[in-house]
N, C-alpha and C positions, 0 to 999 in steps of 0.2 A: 449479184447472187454469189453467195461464197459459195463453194466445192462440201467443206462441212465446217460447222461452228458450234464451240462447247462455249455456252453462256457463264456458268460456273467460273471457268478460269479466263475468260476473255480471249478464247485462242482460237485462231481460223486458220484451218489448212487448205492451201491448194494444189491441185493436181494437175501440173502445167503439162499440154500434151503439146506437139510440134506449132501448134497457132503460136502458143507466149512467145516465139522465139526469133519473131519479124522484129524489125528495130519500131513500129507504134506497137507493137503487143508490149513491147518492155517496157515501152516509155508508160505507157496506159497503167502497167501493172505495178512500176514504181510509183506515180500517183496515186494507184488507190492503197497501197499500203499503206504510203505515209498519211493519207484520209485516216486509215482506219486506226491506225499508230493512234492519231491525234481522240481515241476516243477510248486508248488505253489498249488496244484488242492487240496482241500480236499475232502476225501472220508468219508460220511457216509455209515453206514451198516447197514442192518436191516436183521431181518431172514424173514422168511414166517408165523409164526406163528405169531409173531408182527403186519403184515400187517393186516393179518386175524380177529386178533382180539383187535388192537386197531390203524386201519386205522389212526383217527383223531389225535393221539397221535404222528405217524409216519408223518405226513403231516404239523401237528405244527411245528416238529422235522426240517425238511425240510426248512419252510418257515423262520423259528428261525435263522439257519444256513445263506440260502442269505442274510437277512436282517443284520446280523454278518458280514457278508464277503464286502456286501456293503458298512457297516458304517467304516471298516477297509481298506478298496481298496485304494492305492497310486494312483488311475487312477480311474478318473469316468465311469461307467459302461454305454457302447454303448447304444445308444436305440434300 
């Protein structure tokens, strides 16, 4: 289950809290990237402490990324 996913731009972010940060939580979560990688989707990641304390930083982050994915899309993006 992703954290949230924008079908539109193929873009999944996650919000990694203290679990991601065991050495199987990485290893887990570099496999399922590179899964999801394999099916076009890019994954951002952000922790909680990021979010917490530089929201607008994480949101630029974000909007960076579709606008990225937009100006690259082989397919125009549905409205």
């Amino acid at each position: 289950v992703l954290d949230f996913y924008a079908p539109r731009s193929k873009l999944a972010i996650e919000v990694d809290g203290d679990s991601h940060f065991f050495p199987e939580a990485m290893e887990y979560d570099r496999e399922r990237t590179t899964y999801l990688e394999g099916f076009g989707i890019e994954v951002l990641r952000f922790t909680n402490l990021e979010i917490f304390e530089n929201l607008e930083g994480v949101l630029t982050s974000i909007e960076q990324a579709v606008a990225r994915r937009k100006a690259t899309s082989p397919e125009p993006f549905p409205l």
